[in-house]
C-alpha positions as CSV (number, residue, x, y, z in Angstrom):
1,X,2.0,-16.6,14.8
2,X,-1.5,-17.7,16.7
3,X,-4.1,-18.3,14.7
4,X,-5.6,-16.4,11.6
5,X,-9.2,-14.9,12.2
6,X,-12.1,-16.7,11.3
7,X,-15.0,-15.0,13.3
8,X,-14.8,-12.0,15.0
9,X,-16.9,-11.8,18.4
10,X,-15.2,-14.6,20.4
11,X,-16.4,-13.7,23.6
12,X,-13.0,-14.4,24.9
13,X,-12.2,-10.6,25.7
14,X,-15.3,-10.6,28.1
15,X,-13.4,-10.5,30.8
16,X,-11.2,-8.3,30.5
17,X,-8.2,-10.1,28.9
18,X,-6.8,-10.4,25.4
19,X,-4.9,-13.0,23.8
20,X,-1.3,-12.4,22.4
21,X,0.4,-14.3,19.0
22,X,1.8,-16.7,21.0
23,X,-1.5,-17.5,22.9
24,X,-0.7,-16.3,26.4
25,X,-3.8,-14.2,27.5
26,X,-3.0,-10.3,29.3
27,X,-5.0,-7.8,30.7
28,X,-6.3,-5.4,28.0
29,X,-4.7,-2.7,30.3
30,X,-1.5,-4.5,29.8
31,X,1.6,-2.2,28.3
32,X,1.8,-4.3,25.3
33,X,-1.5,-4.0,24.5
34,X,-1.6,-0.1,25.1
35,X,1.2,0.2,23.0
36,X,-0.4,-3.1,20.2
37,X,-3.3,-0.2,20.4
38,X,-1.1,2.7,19.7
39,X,0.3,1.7,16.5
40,X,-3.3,0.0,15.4
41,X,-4.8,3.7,15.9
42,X,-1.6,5.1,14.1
43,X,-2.4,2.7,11.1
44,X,-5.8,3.7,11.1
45,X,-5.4,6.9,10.6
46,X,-2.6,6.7,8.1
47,X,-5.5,4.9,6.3
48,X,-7.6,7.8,6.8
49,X,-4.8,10.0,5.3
50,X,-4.2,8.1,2.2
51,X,-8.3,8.9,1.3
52,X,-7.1,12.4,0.4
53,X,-5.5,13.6,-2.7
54,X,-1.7,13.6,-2.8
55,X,1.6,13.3,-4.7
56,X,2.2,9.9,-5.9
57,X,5.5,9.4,-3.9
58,X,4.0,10.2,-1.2
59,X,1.1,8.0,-1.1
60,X,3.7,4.9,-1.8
61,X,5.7,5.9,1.3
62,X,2.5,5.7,3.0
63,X,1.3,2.6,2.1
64,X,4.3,0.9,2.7
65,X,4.4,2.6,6.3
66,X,1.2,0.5,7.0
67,X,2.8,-2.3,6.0
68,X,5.7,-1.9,8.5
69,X,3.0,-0.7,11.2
70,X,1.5,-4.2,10.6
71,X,4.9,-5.8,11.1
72,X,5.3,-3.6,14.2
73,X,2.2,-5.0,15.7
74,X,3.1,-8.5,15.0
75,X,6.1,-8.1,16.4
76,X,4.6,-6.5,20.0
77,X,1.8,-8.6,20.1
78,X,4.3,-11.6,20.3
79,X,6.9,-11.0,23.1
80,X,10.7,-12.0,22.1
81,X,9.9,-12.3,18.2
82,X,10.8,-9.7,15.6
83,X,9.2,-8.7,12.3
84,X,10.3,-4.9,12.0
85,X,13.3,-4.8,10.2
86,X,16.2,-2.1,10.5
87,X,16.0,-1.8,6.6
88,X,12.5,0.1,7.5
89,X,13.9,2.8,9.4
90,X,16.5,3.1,7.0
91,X,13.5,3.4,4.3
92,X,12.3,6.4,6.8
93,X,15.7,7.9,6.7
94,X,15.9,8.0,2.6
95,X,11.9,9.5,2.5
96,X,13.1,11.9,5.0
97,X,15.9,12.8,3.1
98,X,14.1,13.2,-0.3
99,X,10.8,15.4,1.3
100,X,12.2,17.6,3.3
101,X,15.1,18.2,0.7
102,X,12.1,20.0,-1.5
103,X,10.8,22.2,1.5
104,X,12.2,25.5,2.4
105,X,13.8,25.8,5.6
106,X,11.4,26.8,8.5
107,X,11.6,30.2,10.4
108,X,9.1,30.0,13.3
109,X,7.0,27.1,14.5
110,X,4.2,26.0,12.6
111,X,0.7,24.8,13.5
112,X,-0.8,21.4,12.5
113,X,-2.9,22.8,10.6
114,X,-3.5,23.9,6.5
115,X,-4.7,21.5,4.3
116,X,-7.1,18.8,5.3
117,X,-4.2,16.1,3.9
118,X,-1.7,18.2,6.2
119,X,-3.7,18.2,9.3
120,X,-4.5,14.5,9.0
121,X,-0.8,13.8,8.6
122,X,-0.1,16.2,12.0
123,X,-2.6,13.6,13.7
124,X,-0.3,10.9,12.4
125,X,2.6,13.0,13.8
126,X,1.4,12.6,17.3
127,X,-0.7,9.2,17.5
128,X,3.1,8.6,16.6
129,X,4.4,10.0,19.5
130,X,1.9,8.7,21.6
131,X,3.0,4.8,20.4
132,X,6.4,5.9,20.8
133,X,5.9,6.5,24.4
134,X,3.8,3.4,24.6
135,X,6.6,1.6,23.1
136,X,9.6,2.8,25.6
137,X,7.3,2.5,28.2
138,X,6.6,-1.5,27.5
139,X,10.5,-1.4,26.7
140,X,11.2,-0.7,30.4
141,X,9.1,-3.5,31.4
142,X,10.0,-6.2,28.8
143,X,12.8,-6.6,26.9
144,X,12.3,-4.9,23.2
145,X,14.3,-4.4,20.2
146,X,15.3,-1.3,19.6
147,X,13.8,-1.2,15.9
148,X,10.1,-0.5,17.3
149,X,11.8,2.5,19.1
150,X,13.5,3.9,16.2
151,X,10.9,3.3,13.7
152,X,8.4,5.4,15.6
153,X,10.7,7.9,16.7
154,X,11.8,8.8,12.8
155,X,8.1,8.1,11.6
156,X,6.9,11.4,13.8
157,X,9.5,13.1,12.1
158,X,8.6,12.0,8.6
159,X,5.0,12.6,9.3
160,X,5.8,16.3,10.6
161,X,7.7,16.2,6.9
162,X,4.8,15.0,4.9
163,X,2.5,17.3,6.4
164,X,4.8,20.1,4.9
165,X,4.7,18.6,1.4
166,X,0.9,18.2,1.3
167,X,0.2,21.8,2.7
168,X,2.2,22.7,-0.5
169,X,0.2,19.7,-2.6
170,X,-2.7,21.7,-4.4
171,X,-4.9,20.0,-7.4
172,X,-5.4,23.6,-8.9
173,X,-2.9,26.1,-10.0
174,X,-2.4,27.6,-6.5
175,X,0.5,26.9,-4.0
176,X,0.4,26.6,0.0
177,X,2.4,27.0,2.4
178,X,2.8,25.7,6.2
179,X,0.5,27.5,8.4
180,X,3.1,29.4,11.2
181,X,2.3,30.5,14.8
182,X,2.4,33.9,15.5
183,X,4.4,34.4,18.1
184,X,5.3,37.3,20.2
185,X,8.8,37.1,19.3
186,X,8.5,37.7,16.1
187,X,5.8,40.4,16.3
188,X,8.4,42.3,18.3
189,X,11.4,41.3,16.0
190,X,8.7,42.4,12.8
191,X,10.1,45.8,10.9
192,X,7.0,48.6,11.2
């Protein structure tokens, strides 16, 4: 790993470049950097999320999803090395399992929308997506482990989850519920 931190404004990005964990400068418009950025923004907001009341379970799964988006960053941010583990997705896969084993089954689409917690894990959702696409993008480029890849892809999916579960997450004696497009389909299909 480079270098820890020990000022901030190092003048170095001035012109345009960015230094990597293993020293080598890129262009800040470099794939690996677009998709360093992704998960950093993904992170963030996560952190954004996790200011908002919630269960207790959930805000552990969280928490330890910032850890692994830390891991994720390392990992891109040096090319060739890996820090992402497969036992993280696998972690995804059992929190996936356990949420969405409490939530009824959907009928219709929903919006990203509800709660304040439930819209701010729908953001989640598809900053994401967004890294995902960053991620396969720098994967056709460079050669990547497929754990990035996976990680991301089953993240969305938790977050999409989670969202659920706080839309239903109320401090005071009343219950939510997801928040579902109305679609002309279903207006037509609708008894009068």
């Amino acid at each position: 790993m480079g270098q820890r931190l020990t000022q901030i404004a190092t003048r170095t990005g001035d012109n345009g470049t960015t230094g990597l964990g293993d020293n080598t400068r890129v262009s800040k418009n470099s794939l690996r950097v677009h998709a360093m950025g992704d998960v950093d923004e993904l992170n963030s907001h996560i952190g954004l999320l996790l200011c908002e009341p919630m269960p207790e379970a959930v805000r552990s799964v969280l928490v330890e999803i910032q850890h692994q988006l830390f891991n994720l960053g390392g990992e891109l941010s040096i090319p060739g090395f890996e820090l992402l583990k497969s036992e993280a997705v696998l972690a995804l896969d059992e929190a996936l399992a356990e949420h969405n084993a409490a939530l009824p089954k959907l009928q219709e689409f929903i919006l990203p929308a509800g709660t304040r917690a439930a819209a701010l894990a729908h953001v989640c959702r598809t900053v994401a997506r967004r890294a995902e696409r960053a991620v396969v993008a720098l994967g056709a480029q460079d050669a990547l482990k497929d754990t990035p890849r996976h990680y991301l892809n089953r993240l969305s999916d938790l977050m999409f989850v989670l969202a659920r579960v706080l839309n239903r997450y109320r401090t005071d004696a009343s219950v939510g519920d997801d928040v579902y497009w109305r679609s002309e389909r279903l207006k037509q299909a609708a008894p009068d």
